[in-house]
C-alpha positions, 0 to 999 in steps of 0.5 A: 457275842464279841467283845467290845472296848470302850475308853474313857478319859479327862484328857485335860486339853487334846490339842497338843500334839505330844498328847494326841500321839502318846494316847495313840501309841498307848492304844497300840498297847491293847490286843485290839484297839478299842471301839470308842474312846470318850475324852472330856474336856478335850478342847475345839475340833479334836482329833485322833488317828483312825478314829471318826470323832464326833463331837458339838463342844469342847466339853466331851466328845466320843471317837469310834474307830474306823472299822465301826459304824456310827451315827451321831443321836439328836436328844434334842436337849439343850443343857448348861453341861456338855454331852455327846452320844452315838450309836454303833450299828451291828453288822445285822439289822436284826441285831440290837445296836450299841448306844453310847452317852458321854457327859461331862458337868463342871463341879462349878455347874450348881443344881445339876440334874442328869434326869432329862438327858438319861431319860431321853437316852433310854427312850433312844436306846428302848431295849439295847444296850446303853453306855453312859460314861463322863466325868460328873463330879457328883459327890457321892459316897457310893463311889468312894466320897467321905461326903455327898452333895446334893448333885450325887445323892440326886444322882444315886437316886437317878440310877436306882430308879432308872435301873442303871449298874454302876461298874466303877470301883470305889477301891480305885479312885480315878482321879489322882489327888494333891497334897491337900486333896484325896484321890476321888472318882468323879468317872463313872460308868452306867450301864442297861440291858447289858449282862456282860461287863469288866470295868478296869483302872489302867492307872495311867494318867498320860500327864492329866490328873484322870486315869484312863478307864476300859470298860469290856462288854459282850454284845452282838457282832457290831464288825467283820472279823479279821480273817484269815490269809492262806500262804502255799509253801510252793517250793514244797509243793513243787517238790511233792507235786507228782502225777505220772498219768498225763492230763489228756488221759485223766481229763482236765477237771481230775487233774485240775482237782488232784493238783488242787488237793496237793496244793492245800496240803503245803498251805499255812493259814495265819490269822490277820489282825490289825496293822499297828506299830510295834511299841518302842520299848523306851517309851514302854519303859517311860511309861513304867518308871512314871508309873512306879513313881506316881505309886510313891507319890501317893504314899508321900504326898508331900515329896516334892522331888517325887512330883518333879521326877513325874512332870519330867518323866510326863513331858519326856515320854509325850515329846518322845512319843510325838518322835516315833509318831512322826518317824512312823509317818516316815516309815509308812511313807517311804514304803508307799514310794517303793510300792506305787502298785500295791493297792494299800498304797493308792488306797492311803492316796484316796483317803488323802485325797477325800476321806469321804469316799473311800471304800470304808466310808462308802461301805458305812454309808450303804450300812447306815441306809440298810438299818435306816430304811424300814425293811429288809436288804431286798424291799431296799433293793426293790425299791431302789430299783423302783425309784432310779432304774426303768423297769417298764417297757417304753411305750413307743414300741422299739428303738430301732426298726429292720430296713429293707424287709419284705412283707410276710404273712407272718413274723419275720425271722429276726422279729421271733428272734428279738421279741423276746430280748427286747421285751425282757432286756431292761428288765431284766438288768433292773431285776439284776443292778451292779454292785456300783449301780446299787451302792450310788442308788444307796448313797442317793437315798441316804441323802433323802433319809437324811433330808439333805439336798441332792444336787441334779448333777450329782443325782445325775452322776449317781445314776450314770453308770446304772443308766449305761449299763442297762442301755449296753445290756438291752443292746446286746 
């Protein structure tokens, strides 16, 4: 199993500028960045840097990280609260996928129920593992209210009778009250069929009045693993290197092994990870004073000058973190300039260019129709290769005919020798489909899971290359 991180958060407006970048900076603080962060009350079209955002209003929405596969679920429920919910596939069909609620309901919003939405997403999820996080404001005290209400007793009973664990911890309220109002947990998360779960309060709030909540669960791979980068030392190894006995002696294929031996002995492996920035220590040591300050204000609720030091620290480490976001952008952008032909260089052009056609996404786009299509990789190669390539003989015999041939009483040399080809050439180049041909065939077929519409150019496009090299494998 692997670990996954999910975040949560009522960000209280994402539309400033200040706040996207002290979130992203804040994540860079983790020893890997999080799979999903789900925001409440995040605003219209929210967006978060190398994470696909998947939201219907300005409510809730859930953003996944880029290294993940996620497809948007359809309840088909309409209600007067906001919800968003995805499922992350795992990188084997055989494995169970990650399904992932976001709610959030107003405290304004009156005779709320959640009995029709969690039941929907139960019946989505069947057997795999089920996340619902949000910001309900259902008093309850279950979860560190001194009254309930009737949305929370309704709430509790929901869960009890659905079978959902609740992972919030009374003890750390997630929402920082005022000098009249205590400090409460309208954040909770729910989850099934998951054994493994650690719920943790970071306690920091990035200017909004909601801490931000991790939760890590244990499930089955849902990314590839880093891996890992073989660096040879070849001073060292042309130093070592000795091997008196000259190649024509010993062969090529003994040498060739001996030199090989002694190059993997001067080898280094380092693990690769993911490529963040370094956090500044200014904006670490912000982040620390605010927080020291905010454990005094909640021992002295009434100290207004403590409450200005806070709003002041808050607005000082969001305009300096917007700073380093934009010096970053700099950075990276200089060092593109000064390596044209590095391939992470023309691969940040492609997704500057069109996002949606990057090798990531394209690589998303044949998982989402693997795990879609009702049966394993090789029916959906066969019947791939079915639908878009010709598999049989054309029945007009030959495309070309031998000129100036004599008359034999039996086959002619060229015709023993070219039967065989002939008859085998297409199929056997439909039997065997380029990685290119399969992945347009893929992307074509999604289109139909998808129902959407597929143009005859770009079916046409699609099925271009595969047409060619079938035509140039059959000729040769």
């Amino acid at each position: 199993s692997a670990p996954v991180q999910i975040l949560q958060w009522n960000c209280r407006g994402f539309k400033a500028r200040t706040k996207r970048a002290d979130l992203r900076l804040f994540l860079t603080t983790f020893p890997s960045p999080p799979a999903v962060v789900a925001l409440q009350e995040p605003g219209d079209a929210a967006t978060l840097t190398n994470y696909s955002v998947y939201q219907q209003d300005a409510q809730s929405c859930l953003c996944v990280h880029k290294n993940y596969t996620a497809s948007p679920v359809d309840l088909d429920y309409k209600a007067i609260f906001s919800y968003a919910m995805v499922t992350i596939l795992p990188l084997r069909k055989q494995d169970p996928s990650l399904h992932v609620l976001n709610v959030y309901s107003s405290p304004k919003l009156p005779n709320i129920t959640f009995a029709d939405l969690f039941s929907r997403a139960l019946k989505v999820a069947n057997r795999d593992p089920l996340i619902i996080v949000g910001d309900f404001n259902a008093p309850s005290p279950l979860w560190g209210y001194i009254r309930e209400e009737k949305r929370g007793r309704k709430l509790a009973e929901l869960a009890s009778t659905l079978g959902l664990t609740l992972h919030t911890d009374p003890a750390q309220p997630t929402r920082i009250g005022n000098s009249v109002a205590r400090d409460t947990c309208p954040d909770l998360i729910f989850t099934k069929n998951i054994r493994y779960a650690e719920w943790h309060n970071t306690e920091e709030t990035l200017g909004s009045d909601h801490c931000i909540l991790a939760t890590t669960i244990r499930t089955k791979p849902l990314t590839r693993p880093h891996t890992k980068a073989t660096l040879p030392d070849w001073t060292k190894f042309r130093s070592n290197y000795t091997n008196p006995t000259p190649i024509a002696d010993q062969g090529y294929t003994t040498w060739s092994q001996h030199l090989i031996c002694q190059l993997k002995d001067t080898e280094q492996h380092v693990q690769l990870s993911e490529a963040n920035p370094a956090v500044d220590n200014h904006l670490l040591h912000l982040w620390e004073a605010r927080h020291s300050l905010v454990r005094r204000w909640r021992r002295q609720k009434h100290n207004r000058q403590l409450k200005i030091r806070i709003a002041a620290l808050t607005q000082q480490a969001a305009e300096y973190a917007a700073q380093l976001a934009d010096s970053n952008w700099v950075d990276r952008c200089n060092t593109a300039a000064r390596q044209m032909s590095s391939r992470s260089t023309w691969r940040l052009f492609r997704a500057l260019t069109d996002p949606t056609q990057t090798r990531t996404e394209t690589q998303k786009h044949l998982q989402r129709a693997i795990h879609t299509f009702n049966g394993d990789t090789a029916k959906l190669a066969d019947a791939l290769r079915d639908k878009y390539l010709y598999t049989d003989q054309d029945s007009r015999g030959p495309a070309y005919s031998y000129a100036g041939s004599r008359p034999q009483s039996g086959p002619s040399q060229n015709e023993t020798r070219d039967s065989p080809r002939q008859g085998q050439g297409n199929c056997e180049t439909s039997r065997q489909p380029t990685r290119t041909g399969l992945r347009a065939a893929a992307r074509i077929l999604q289109c139909h899971l998808d129902g959407r519409y597929v143009s005859p150019s770009g079916l046409e496009d699609g099925s271009r290359h595969i047409h060619t090299q079938t035509r140039q494998t059959s000729q040769h």
